[in-house]
C-alpha positions in Angstrom: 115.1 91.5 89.3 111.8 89.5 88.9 109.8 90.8 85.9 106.1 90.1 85.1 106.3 88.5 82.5 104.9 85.2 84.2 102.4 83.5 82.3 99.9 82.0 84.5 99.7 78.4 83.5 97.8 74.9 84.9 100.0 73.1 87.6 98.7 69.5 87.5 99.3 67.4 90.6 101.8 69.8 92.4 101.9 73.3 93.9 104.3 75.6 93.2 107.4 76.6 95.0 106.5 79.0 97.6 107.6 82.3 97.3 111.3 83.1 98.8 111.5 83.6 102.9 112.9 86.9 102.2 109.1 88.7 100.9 108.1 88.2 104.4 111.2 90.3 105.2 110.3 92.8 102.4 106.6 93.1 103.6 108.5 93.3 107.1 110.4 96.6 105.8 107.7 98.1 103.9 105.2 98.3 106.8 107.2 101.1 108.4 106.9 103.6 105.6 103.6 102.8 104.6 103.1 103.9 108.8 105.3 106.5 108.5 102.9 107.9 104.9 99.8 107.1 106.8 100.5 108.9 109.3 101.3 111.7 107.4 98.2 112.2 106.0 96.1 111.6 109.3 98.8 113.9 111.2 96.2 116.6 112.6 94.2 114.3 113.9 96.8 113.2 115.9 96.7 116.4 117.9 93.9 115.1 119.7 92.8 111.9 118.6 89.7 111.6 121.0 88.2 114.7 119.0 89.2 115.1 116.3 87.1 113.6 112.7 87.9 114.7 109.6 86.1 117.5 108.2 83.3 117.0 106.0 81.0 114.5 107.1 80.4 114.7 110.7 76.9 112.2 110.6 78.7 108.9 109.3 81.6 109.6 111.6 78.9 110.0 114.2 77.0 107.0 113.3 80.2 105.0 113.6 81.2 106.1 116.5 78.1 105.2 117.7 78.4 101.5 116.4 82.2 101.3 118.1 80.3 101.7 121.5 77.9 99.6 120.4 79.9 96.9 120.1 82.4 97.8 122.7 79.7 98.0 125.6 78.3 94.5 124.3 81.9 92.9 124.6 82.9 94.1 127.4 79.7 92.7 129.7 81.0 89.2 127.7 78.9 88.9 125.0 78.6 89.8 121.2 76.5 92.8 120.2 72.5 91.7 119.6 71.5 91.8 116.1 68.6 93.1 116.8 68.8 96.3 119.0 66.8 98.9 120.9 70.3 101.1 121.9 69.0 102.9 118.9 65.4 103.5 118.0 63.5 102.7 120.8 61.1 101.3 121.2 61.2 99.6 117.5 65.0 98.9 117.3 67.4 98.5 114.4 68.9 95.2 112.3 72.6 95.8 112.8 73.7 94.0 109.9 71.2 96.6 107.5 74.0 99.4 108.7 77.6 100.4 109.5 78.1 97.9 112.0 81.6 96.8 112.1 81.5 94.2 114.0 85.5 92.5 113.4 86.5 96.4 113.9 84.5 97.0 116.4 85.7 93.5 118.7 89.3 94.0 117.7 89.5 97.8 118.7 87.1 97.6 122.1 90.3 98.0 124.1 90.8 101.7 122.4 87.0 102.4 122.2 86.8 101.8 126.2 90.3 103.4 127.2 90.5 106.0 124.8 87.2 106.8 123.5 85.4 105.9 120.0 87.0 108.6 118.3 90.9 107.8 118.9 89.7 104.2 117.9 88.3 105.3 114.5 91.0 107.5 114.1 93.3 104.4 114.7 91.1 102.3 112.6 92.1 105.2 110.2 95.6 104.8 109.7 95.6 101.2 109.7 93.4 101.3 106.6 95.7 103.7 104.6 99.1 101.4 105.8 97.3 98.1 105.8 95.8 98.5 102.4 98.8 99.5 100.6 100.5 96.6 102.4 98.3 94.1 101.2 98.7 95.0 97.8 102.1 95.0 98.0 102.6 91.2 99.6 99.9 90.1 96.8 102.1 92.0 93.8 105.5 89.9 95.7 103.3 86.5 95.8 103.0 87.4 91.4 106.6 87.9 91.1 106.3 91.5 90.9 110.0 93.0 91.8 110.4 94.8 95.2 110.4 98.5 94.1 108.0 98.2 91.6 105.5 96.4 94.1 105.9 99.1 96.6 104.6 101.6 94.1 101.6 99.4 93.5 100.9 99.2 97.2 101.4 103.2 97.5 99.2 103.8 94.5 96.6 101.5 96.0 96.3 102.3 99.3 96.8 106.2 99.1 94.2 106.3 96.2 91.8 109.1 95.7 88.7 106.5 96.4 90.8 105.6 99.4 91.3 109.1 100.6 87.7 110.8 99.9 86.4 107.3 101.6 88.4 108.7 104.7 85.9 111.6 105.1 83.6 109.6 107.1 83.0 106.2 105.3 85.5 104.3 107.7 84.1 101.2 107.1 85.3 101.4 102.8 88.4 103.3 103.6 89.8 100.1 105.2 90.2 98.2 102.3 92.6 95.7 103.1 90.9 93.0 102.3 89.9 92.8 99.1 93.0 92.3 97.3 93.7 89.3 99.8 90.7 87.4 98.6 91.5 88.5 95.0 94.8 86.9 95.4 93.2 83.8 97.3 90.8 83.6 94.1 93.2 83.7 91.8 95.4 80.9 93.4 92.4 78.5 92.9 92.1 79.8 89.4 95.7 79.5 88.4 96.6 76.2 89.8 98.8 78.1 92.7 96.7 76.5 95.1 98.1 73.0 94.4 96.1 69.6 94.3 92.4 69.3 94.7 92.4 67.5 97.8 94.9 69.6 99.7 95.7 73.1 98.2 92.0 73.9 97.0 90.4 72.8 100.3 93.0 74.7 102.2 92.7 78.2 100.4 88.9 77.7 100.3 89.4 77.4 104.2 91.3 81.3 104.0 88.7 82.1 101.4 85.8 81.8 103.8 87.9 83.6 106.5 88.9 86.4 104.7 85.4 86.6 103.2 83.3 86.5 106.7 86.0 89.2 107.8 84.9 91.1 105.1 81.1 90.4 105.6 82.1 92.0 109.4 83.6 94.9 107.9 81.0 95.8 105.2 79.6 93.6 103.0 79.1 96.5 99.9 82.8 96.1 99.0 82.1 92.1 99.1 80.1 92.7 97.1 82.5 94.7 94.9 85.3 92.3 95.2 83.4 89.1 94.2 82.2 91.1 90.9 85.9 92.0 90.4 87.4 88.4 91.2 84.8 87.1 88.8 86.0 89.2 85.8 89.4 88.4 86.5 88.4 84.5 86.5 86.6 85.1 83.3 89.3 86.8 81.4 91.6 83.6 82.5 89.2 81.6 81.5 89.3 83.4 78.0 92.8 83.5 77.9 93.1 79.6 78.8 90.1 77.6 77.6 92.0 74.6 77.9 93.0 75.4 81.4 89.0 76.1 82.6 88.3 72.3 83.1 90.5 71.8 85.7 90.2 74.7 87.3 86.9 74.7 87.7 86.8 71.7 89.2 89.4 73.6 91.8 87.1 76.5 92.0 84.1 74.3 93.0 86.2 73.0 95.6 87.8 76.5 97.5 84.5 77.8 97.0 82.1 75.6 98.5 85.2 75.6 101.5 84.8 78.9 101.2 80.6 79.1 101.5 81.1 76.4 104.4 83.1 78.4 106.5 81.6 81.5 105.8 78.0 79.5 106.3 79.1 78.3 110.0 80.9 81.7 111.7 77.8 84.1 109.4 74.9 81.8 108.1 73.3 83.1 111.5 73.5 86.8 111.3 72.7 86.7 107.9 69.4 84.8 108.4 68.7 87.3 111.2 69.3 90.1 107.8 67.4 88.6 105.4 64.6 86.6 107.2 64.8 87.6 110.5 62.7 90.7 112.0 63.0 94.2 110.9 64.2 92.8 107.5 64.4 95.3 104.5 64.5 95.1 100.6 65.5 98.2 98.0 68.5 100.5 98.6 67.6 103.5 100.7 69.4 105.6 98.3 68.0 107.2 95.0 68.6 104.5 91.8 71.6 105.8 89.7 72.3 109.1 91.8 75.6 107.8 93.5 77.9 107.4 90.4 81.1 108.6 88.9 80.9 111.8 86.8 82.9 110.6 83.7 85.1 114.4 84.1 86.2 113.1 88.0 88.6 111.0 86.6 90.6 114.0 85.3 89.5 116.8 88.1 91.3 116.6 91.5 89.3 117.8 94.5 91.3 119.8 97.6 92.2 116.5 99.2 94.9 116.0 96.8 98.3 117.6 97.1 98.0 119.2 93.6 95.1 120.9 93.0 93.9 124.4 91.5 90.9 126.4 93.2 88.8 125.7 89.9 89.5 121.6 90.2 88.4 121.6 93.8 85.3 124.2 93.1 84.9 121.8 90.2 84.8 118.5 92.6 83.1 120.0 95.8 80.2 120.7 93.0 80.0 117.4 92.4 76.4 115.9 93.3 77.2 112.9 95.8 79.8 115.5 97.4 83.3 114.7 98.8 82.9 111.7 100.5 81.9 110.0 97.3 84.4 111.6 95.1 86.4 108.6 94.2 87.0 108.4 90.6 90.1 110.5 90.0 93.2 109.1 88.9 94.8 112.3 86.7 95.8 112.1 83.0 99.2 111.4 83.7 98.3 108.0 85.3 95.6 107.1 83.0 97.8 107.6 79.8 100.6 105.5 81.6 98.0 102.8 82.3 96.4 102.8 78.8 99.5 102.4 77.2 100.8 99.7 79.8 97.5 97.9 78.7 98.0 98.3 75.0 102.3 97.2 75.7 101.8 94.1 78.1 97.9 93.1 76.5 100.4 89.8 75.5 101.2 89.1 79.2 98.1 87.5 80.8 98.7 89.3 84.5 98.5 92.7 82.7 95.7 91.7 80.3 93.4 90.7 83.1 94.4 93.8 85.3 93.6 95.9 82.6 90.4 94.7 82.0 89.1 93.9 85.7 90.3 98.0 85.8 88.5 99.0 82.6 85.4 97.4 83.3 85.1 98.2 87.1 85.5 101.8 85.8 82.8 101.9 83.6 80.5 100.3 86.2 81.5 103.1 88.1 79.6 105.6 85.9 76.2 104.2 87.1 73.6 103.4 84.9 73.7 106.3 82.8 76.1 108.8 81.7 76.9 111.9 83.6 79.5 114.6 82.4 80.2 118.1 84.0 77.7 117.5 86.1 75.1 117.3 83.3 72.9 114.4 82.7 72.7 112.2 79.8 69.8 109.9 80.2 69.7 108.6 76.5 73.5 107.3 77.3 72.6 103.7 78.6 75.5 102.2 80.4 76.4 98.9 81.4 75.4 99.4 85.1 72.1 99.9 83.5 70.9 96.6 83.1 72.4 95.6 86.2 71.4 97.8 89.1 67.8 96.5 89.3 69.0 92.9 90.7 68.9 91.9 93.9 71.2 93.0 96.2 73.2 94.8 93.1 70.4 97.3 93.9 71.7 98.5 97.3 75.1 99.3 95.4 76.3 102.4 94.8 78.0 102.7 91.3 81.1 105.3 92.2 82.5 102.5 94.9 83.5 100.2 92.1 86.6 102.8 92.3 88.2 101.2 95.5 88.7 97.8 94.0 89.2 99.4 90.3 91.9 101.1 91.6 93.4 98.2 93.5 93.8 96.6 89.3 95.3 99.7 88.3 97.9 99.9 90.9 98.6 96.0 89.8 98.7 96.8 86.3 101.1 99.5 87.2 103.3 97.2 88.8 103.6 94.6 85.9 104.1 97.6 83.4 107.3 98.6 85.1 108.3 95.5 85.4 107.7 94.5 82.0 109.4 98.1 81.2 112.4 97.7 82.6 114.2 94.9 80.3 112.7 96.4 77.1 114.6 100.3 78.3 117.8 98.3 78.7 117.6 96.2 75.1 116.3 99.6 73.6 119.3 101.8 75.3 121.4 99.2 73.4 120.3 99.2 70.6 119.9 102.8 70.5 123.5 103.7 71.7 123.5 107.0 69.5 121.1 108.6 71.9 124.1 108.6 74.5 122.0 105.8 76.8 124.5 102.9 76.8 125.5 103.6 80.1 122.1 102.8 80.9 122.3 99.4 80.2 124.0 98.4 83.2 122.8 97.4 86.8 119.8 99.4 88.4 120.1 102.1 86.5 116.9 101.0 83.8 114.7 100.2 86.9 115.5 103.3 88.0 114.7 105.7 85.0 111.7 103.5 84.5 110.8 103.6 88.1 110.7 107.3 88.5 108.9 107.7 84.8 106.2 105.8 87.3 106.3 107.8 90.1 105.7 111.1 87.7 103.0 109.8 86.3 101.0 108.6 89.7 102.5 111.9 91.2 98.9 113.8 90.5 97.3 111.5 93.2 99.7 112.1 95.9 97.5 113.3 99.4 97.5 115.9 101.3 97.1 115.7 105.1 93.5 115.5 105.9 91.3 118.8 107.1 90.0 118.1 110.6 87.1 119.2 112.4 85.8 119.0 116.2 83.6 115.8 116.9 80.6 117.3 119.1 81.5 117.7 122.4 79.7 116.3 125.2 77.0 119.2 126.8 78.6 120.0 130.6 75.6 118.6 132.5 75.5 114.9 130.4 77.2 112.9 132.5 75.4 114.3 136.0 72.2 114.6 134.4 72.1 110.5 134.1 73.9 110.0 137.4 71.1 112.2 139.2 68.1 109.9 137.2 69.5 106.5 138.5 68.2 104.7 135.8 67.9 101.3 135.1 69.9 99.5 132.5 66.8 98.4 130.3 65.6 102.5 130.6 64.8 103.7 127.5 65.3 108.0 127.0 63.8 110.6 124.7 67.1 113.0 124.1 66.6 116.1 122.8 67.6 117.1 120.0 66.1 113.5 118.9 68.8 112.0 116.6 68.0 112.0 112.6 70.2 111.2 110.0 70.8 115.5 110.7 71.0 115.2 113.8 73.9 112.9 114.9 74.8 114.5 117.5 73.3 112.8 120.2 74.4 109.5 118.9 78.3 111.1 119.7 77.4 112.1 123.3 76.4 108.4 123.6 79.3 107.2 122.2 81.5 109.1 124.1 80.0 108.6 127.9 78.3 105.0 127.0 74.9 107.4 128.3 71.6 106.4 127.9 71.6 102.6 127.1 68.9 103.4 124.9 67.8 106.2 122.8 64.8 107.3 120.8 65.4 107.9 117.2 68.4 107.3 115.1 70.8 107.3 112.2 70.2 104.2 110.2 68.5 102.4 107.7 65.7 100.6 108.0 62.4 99.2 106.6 59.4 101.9 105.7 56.6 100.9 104.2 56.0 97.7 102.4 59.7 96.9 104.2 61.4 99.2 101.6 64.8 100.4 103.1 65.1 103.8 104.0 67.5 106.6 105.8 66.2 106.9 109.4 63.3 103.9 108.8 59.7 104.9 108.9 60.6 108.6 108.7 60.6 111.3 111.3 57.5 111.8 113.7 56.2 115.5 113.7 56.7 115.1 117.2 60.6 115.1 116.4 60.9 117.4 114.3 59.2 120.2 116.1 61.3 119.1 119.1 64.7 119.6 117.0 63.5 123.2 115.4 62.7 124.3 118.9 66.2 122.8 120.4 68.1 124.7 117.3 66.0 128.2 118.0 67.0 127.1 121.6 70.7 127.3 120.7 71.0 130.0 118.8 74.4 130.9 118.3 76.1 128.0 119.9 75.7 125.5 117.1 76.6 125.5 113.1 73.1 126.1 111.7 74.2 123.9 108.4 74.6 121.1 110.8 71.3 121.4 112.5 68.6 123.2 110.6 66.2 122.1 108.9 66.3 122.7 105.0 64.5 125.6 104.4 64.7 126.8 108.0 65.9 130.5 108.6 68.9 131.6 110.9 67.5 131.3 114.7 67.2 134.3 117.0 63.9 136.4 117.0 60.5 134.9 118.5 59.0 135.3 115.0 61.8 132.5 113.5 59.9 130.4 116.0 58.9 127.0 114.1 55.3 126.8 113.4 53.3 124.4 116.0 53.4 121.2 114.4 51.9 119.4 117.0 49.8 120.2 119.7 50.4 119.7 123.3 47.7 116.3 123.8 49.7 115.2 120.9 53.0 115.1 122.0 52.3 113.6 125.8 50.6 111.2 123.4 53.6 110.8 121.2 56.2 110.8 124.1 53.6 108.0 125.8 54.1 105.6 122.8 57.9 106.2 122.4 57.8 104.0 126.0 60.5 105.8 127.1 61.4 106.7 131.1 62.9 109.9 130.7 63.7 113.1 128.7 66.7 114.9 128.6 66.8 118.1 126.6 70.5 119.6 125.9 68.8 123.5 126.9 68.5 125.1 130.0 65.4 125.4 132.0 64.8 128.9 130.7 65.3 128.1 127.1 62.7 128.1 124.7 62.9 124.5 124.6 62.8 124.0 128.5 59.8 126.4 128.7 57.9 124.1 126.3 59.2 120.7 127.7 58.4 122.1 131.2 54.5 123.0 129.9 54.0 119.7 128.9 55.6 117.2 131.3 56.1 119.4 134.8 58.9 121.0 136.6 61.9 118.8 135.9 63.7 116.0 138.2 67.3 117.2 137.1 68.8 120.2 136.0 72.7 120.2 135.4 74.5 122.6 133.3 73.4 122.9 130.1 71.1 119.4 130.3 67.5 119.4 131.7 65.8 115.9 132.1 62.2 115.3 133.4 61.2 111.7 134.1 58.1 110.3 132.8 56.5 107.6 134.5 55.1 104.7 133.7 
């Protein structure tokens, strides 16, 4: 059994022996149970896959749904999606590369979005990133000589982590973390000397470098982001480690990473440009400075989503102030005593050493900027992420997704402690052969005890299958509705309710029937004043607004009111609930006039509240069908 007590040392002039053919038939074997587990934890939303999210965040999961379309529609007439698009926000538009676009997803998974729907594809995307992402880490732990069993448990621990789960409610885009412990591992080669000569090896991972790293870029560049501050403090503690080593390997680094930059530079330098200097271009993070941050008591309180739980952890956790989605700091005292005394046992053993501290120090940037406890604030508390968050681009990070790649060097550090454990319970069963342990000694049977000593202690952070909930259906009139306009592909359409970051649904309906081409309004982020980034952009119009109260006093009783009221908004059903006129009748034909737009459909009957006001303003409607009533406005 390989142990990981490896030192990582300079290989001058020579790469060294690749791995064994049989860890390609390991990784083979493991990939069906890490299936098998994912799909254990997505299994309701296999019950209908085309309908199915998972409960909690309906607007992200909306949003990206949206985005699969996006890219699916583009693809499928032959080209890539535009950069710069008016499918959303019309007439203004929206930088794709500013939001959850998913581009490499998006591409790869356009067969399922356009047979199957958006949904089954995300779900899909789903389960790949729960079985892919332990798998990853397990063929990097193999490539570090970590044994089979112990290197499974890594993988599990990894990609069935609490950041992983909670990322699952919604943020698809940082549940699939493949990725990043590919490009760690990729680093690390160039660092080490595994890479092999200059001219060959170093040139030759840069070249995988810059793959993986444009992937990534595809996927979402935050957890880049994340990674390249992890693989950096994992280079500096080698560096520490192994001053007479740096030399050398810098000149390697220099040499995989400017590969790297190249490649990334040809197949990205353009989309990027189109980000950062193209139109529609945005500075700032759209989200409150230091709000978005681990509460130091998550690392200890499990939420519902895991398998063991108590009512008072998960009242606990669902109080927490970035909610569920962003819950992704627990790891339970069992693991965390296991890994602090891994760290303090293997600190001798260089792999170890530099797990534990890429993990220590990714945790503590995972507190934010300043400390908060119990969900009480502690401003005087200065923390490291402090002094950090006001750079650029470190800005648009949010502290408590340090976790997913923290997580990643736990599960490692893990790995190498059993490992390392399981020669040192054999000598000390031995030695100790009064405690009736000799028999012990022999065969498995240490890897074993230590092996399941391992499993106790990550047992805390063991899943549970995933709460579902209904995606919005599509309104029984849509589809006709659009058929009977006939309009053209560049048509532009004011739906109502007008999508806002609270009111997604409309983005769904399009996602699901590829109807309009292009909407008003939106769930994205984009530049406000002074090209600050924002949720939603330049803000809402009082036009929209008032349209949205109307279309939720419109459907009373047919909709959730948490998912569509306004805050501060009462329950809908008497006339005197009726929204207050926010915006008079000249002002919304003007309003509607400069939204360029050739039609509005409004998800209400004729007779509705809603269709009564539309109706005033714009004339007897072209189409009525079902529950959809659309008026076209011309030009």
């Amino acid at each position: 059994m390989a142990s990981a007590t490896t030192t990582i040392t300079e290989v001058p002039g020579q790469e060294r022996p690749a791995p064994p053919s049989g860890d390609r038939r390991a990784v083979a074997l493991a990939a069906p149970y890490y299936l098998l587990a994912a799909l254990a934890v997505t299994l309701w939303l296999w019950r209908d896959p085309a309908s199915r999210t998972v409960a909690g965040n309906p607007y992200d999961a909306d949003q990206l749904a949206w985005f699969l379309r996006y890219d699916a529609t583009a693809i499928a007439h032959g080209h890539l999606p535009a950069l710069i698009t008016t499918a959303m926000n019309a007439p203004q538009g929206v930088s794709v590369m500013w939001n959850t676009f998913m581009l490499l997803p998006g591409a790869l998974l356009t067969p399922v979005t356009l047979l199957l729907g958006p949904q089954t594809a995300l779900n899909v995307f789903m389960t790949a990133g729960f079985a892919g992402s332990s798998l990853a880490m397990f063929a990097v732990l193999r490539r570090w000589e970590v044994s089979g069993p112990a290197a499974a448990l890594g993988g599990a621990v990894y990609g069935f982590s609490p950041a992983v789960l909670h990322s699952a409610i919604g943020h698809y885009d940082l549940q699939f973390a493949v990725l990043p412990p590919l490009i760690i591992h990729v680093v690390l080669r160039l660092a080490t000397g595994r890479a092999g000569p200059v001219r060959g090896g170093a040139v030759r991972d840069g070249l995988w470098l810059g793959l993986l790293v444009t992937a990534q870029l595809f996927i979402t560049e935050e957890i880049l982001a994340v990674t390249a501050i992890a693989g950096f403090v994992l280079v500096a503690v080698l560096a520490a480690s192994r001053p007479r080593a740096v030399p050398a390997a810098a000149r390697r680094m220099a040499v995989g990473l400017g590969t790297a930059a190249g490649v990334t530079a040809v197949i990205a330098g353009y989309p990027l440009w189109v980000q950062f200097f193209g139109p529609l271009r945005q500075h700032g993070s759209p989200f409150m400075l230091d709000y978005f941050k681990n509460d130091l008591s998550s690392f200890v309180v499990p939420s519902s989503y895991q398998l063991f739980h108590t009512a008072g952890s998960a009242a606990a956790a669902a109080r927490y102030q970035g909610l569920l989605p962003e819950y992704l700091g627990y790891l339970g005292w069992p693991l965390l005593v296991v890994l602090a005394g891994a760290a303090i046992a293997c600190w001798r053993r260089l792999p170890a050493r530099a797990a534990a501290v890429a993990c220590v120090v990714l945790g503590v940037f995972s507190l934010g900027g300043t400390l908060l406890f119990g969900g009480h604030h502690h401003p005087a508390i200065k923390l490291p992420w402090y002094w950090l968050q006001g750079l650029p681009l470190l800005e648009s990070a949010l502290p408590d997704r340090f976790c997913l790649v923290a997580d990643g060097a736990a599960a490692a550090l893990l790995a190498f402690a059993v490992d390392a454990a399981v020669p040192a319970f054999a000598a000390f069963a031995v030695r100790h052969r009064w405690l009736g342990l000799p028999r012990l000694s022999a065969g498995w049977r240490p890897a074993a005890v230590v092996l399941a000593a391992a499993v106790l202690a990550a047992l805390p952070i063991v899943p549970k299958p995933l709460p579902v909930a209904a995606a919005a259906p599509v309104p029984h009139g849509w589809s006709a509705a659009f058929a009977a306009l006939r309009l053209s592909p560049s048509a532009s359409v004011l739906v109502v309710p007008v999508p806002l970051s609270t009111f997604t649904e409309p983005l769904r309906w399009q996602a699901d029937t590829g109807e309009p081409r292009s909407l008003v309004g939106g769930y994205f982020m984009g530049p406000g004043p002074h090209g600050r980034g924002y949720i939603d952009g330049n803000g809402t119009p009082p036009a929209s607004a008032y349209l949205n109260a109307l279309w939720s006093f419109s459907q009373a009783g047919t909709i959730p009111p948490a998912r569509t009221l306004p805050a501060g908004a009462s329950a809908p059903g008497a006339t005197s609930d009726l929204p207050a006129r926010s915006v008079t009748d000249a002002g919304m034909r003007e309003q509607i006039r400069a939204w360029k737009v050739s039609a509005v459909v409004a998800v209400a009957t004729p007779g509705s509240r809603l269709g009564r006001y539309l109706t005033a303003i714009l004339g007897s409607p072209a189409v009525a069908a079902g529950g959809v009533t659309a008026w076209r406005i011309p030009r």
